[in-house]
C-alpha positions in Angstrom: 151.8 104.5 54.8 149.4 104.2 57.6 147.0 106.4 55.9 147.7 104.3 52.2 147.1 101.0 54.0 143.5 102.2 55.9 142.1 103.0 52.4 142.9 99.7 51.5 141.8 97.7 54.3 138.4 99.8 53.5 138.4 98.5 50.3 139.1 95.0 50.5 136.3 94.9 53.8 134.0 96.0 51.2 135.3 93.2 48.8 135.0 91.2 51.9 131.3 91.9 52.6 130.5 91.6 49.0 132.2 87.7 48.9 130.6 86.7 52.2 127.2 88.0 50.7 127.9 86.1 47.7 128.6 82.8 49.8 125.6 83.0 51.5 123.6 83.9 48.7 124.6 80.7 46.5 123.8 78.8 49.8 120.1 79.6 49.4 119.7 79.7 45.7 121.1 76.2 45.8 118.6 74.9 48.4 115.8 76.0 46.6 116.5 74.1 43.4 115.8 70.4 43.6 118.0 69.9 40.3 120.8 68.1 42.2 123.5 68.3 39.5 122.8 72.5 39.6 122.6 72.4 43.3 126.1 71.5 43.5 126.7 73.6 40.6 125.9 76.4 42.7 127.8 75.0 45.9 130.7 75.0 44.4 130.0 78.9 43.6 129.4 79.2 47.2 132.9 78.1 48.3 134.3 79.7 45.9 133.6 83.0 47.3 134.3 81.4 50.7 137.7 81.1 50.5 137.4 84.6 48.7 136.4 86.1 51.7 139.2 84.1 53.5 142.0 85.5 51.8 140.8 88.8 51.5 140.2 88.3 55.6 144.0 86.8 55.8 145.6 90.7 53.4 143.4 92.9 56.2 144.5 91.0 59.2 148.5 91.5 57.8 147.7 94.5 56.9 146.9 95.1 60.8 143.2 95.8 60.0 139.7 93.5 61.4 137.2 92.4 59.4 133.4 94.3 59.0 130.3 92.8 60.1 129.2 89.7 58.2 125.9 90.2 58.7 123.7 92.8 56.8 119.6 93.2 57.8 119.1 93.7 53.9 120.8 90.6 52.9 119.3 88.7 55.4 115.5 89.9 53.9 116.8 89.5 50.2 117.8 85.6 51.2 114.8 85.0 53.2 112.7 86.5 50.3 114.4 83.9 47.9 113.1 80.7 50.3 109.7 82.3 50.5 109.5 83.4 46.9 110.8 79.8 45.5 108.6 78.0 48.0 105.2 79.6 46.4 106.3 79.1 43.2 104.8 76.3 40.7 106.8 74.5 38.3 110.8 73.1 38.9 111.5 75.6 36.0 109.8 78.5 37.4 111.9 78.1 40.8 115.0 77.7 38.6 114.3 81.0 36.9 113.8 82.9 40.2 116.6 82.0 42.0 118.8 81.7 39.4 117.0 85.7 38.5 118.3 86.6 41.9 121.7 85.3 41.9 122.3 87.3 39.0 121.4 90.7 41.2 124.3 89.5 43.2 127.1 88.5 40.4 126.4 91.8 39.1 127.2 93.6 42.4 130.2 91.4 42.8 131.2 92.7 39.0 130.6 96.4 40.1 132.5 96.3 43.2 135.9 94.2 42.3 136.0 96.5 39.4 135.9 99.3 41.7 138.3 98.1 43.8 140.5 97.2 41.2 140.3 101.1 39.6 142.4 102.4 42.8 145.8 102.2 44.0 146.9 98.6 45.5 150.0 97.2 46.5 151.1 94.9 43.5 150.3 91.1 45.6 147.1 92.5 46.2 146.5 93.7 43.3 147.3 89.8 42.1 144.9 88.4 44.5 141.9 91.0 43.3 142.5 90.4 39.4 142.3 86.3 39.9 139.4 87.1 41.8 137.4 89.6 39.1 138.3 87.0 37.0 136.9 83.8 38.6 133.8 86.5 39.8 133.2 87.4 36.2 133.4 83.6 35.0 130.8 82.5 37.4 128.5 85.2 36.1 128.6 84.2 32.8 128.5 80.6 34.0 124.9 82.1 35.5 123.6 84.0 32.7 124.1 80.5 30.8 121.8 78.5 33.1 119.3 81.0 32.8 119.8 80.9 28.8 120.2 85.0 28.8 123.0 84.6 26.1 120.7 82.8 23.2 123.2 79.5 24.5 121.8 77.5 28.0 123.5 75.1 29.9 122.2 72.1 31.1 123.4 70.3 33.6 122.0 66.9 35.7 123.6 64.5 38.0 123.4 60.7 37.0 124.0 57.9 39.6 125.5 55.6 37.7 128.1 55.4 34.5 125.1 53.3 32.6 122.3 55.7 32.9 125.5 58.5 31.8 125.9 56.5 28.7 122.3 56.5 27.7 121.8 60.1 28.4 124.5 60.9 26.3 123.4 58.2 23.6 119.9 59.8 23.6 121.2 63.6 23.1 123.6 62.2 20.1 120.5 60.2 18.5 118.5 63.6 18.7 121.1 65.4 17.0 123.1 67.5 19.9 126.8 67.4 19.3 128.7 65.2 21.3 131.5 67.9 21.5 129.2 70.0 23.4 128.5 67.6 26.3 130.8 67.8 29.6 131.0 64.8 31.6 133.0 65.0 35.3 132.9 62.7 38.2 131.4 63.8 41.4 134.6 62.6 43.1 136.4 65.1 41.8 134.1 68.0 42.8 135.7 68.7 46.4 135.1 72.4 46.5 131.4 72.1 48.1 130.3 74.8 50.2 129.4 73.3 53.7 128.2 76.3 55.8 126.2 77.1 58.4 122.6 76.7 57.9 120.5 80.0 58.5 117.6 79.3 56.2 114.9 78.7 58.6 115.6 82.5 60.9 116.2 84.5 57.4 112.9 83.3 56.2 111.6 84.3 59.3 112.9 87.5 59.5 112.1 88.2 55.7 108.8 86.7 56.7 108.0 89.1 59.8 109.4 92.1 57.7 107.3 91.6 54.5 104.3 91.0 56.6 104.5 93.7 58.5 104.6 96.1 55.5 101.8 94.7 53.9 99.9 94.5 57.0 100.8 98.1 58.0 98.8 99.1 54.0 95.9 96.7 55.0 95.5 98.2 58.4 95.6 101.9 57.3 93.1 101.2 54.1 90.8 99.1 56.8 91.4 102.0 59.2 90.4 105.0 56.8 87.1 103.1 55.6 86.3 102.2 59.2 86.0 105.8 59.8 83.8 106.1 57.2 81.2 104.0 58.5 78.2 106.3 60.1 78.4 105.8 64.2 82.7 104.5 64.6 83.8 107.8 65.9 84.0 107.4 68.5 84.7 103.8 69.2 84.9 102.6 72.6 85.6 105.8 73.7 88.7 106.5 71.0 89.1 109.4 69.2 88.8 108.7 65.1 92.7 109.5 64.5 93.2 107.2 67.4 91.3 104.8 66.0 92.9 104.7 62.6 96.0 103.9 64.4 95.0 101.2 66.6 93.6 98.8 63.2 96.7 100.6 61.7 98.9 99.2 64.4 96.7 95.7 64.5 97.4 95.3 60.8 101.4 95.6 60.9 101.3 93.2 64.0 99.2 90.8 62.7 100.9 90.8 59.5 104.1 90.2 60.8 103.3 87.5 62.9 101.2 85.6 60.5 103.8 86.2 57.8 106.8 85.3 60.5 104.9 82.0 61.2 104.7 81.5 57.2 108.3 81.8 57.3 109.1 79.7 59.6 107.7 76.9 58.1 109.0 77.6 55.0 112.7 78.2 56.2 112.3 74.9 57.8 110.9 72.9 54.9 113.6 74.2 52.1 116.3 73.3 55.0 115.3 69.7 55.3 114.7 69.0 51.8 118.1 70.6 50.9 120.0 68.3 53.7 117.8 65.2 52.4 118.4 66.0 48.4 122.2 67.0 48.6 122.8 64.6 51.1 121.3 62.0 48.3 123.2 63.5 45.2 126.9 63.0 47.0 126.2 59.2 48.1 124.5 58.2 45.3 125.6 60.9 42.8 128.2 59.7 40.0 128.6 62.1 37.2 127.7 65.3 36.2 126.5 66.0 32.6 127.1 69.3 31.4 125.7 70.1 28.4 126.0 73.6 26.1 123.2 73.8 23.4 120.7 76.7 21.9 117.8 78.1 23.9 115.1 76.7 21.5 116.3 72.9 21.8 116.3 73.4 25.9 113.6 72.0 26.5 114.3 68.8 23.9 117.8 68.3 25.8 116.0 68.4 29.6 113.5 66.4 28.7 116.1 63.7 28.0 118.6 64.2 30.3 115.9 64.4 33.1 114.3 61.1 32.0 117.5 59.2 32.7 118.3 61.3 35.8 115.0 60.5 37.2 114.8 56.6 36.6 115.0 54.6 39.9 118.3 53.3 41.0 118.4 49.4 39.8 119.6 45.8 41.6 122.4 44.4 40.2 121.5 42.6 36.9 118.3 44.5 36.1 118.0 47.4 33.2 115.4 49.6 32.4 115.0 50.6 28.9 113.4 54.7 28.9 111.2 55.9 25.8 113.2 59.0 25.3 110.4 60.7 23.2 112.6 62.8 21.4 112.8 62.2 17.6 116.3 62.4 15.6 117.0 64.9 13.7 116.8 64.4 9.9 120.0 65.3 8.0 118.0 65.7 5.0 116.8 69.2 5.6 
């Protein structure tokens, strides 16, 4: 019994790692996407696998087994790599793509392992817990694969601060010939599962940063070494032998890399943390409803357009309207 219950602690810590992974990686992808109606999208993805990793915590503790490590030096580059990435990107859509890209990597992995897990013995309540789980994992992956329109189908979805500008917004995708049964509509109210965690953004884009910088300083150093010793009269330099002196702009390179590149982080990580904190802080006290909307990937572009024309209007006095040119032209039902 002993022996049956340490191969499943083993197997739900893994579970456990792979949920807390998944928690902090939603975390970042939503930070970096200015989009406030996905942002919470992908909060709500974020405490989901939260309280995941809290059950799953709950079965190993009665189970009389401790949790693993939460953190993991790869995951810690991947997210940093994901503010830095997203921050030198051009274009809202671009960043979308890319962390949306990189979210996927991690849905995948969530897939892999859960089916795993679920492949081996387990006592039947666990057993339960893990199936609701798969299931809820593989849902959100294909919620995923729909923002990033890798089905033929994309969703859209924007946050509106008012229940007039929701009206026009769905007026406006009606007039241009989307069906109206493939719009969602939900108040922000009633989204309470928002992940609030702790914010790590600014030393994981450091340490991402520092690593990355240090690689590519490390290949600039030793191609700057090599040719140095090809110039007539550097060996020996100062007295250093030419191996020696390889080494040393070797060694200068990965330093001065990592720094310069930890520095870059740093102002990264600290730029995507405020604006996140500004921008979701904005969408709940301001934020009414959230317009989902299901439609093909070749009218995208026609739907976005309109929906982020009304998102983006500015918020109006009492008594005053603004009436937007929508730009989009119906579609004739004679052809």
């Amino acid at each position: 019994m002993a022996s049956s219950n340490t191969a499943v602690i083993k197997e739900l810590n893994r579970l456990y790692r792979i949920c807390i992974a998944g928690e902090k990686g939603f975390a970042v992808v939503a930070a970096n996407i200015g989009n406030r109606g996905l942002k919470i999208t992908l909060k709500t993805f974020a405490q989901q696998r939260a309280q995941f990793a809290a059950e799953l915590k709950n079965i190993i503790q009665k189970l009389g087994g401790s949790v693993a490590g939460e953190e993991s030096i790869p995951g810690i580059i991947h997210r940093g790599r994901i503010n830095i990435l997203a921050t030198l990107t051009i274009g809202m859509q671009n960043v979308e793509n890319i962390a949306l890209g990189e979210a996927i990597i991690g849905e995948k992995a969530a897939i892999n392992a859960y089916r795993k897990a679920l492949a081996k013995p387990m006592p039947v309540e666990i057993r339960t817990t893990l199936e609701r789980h798969f299931e809820k994992v593989q849902e959100t992956h294909d919620q995923v694969d729909l923002l990033r329109g890798k089905t033929g189908q994309r969703l859209v979805v924007l946050l509106f601060d008012s229940e007039s500008d929701t009206a026009i917004a769905l007026q406006g995708l009606v007039d241009a010939g989307f069906p109206a049964d493939r719009v969602e509509t939900m108040d922000v109210s009633e989204v309470t599962d928002i992940h609030i965690g702790k914010d790590r953004r600014v030393s994981e884009s450091v340490i991402s940063g520092a690593v990355g910088g240090a690689i590519w300083g490390s290949v600039i150093g030793a191609v700057a070494g090599l040719s140095a010793l090809t110039i007539p009269g550097m060996e020996p330099f100062m007295g250093i032998s030419a191996q020696n002196t390889w080494a040393l702009v070797s060694l200068s390179g990965t330093v001065i890399g990592a720094l310069v590149a930890a520095f870059l982080g740093l102002v990264i990580g600290l730029g995507v943390s405020e604006e996140d904190a500004i921008v979701y802080k904005d969408s709940l006290k301001y934020g009414v409803k959230l317009v989902r909307l299901y439609t093909e990937n070749g009218r995208f572009a026609d739907a976005h357009h309109i929906l982020r024309q009304i998102a983006a209007l500015p918020r109006l006095e009492p008594n005053e309207t603004i009436t937007p040119n929508l730009g989009i032209p119906p579609v004739s039902n004679g052809s």
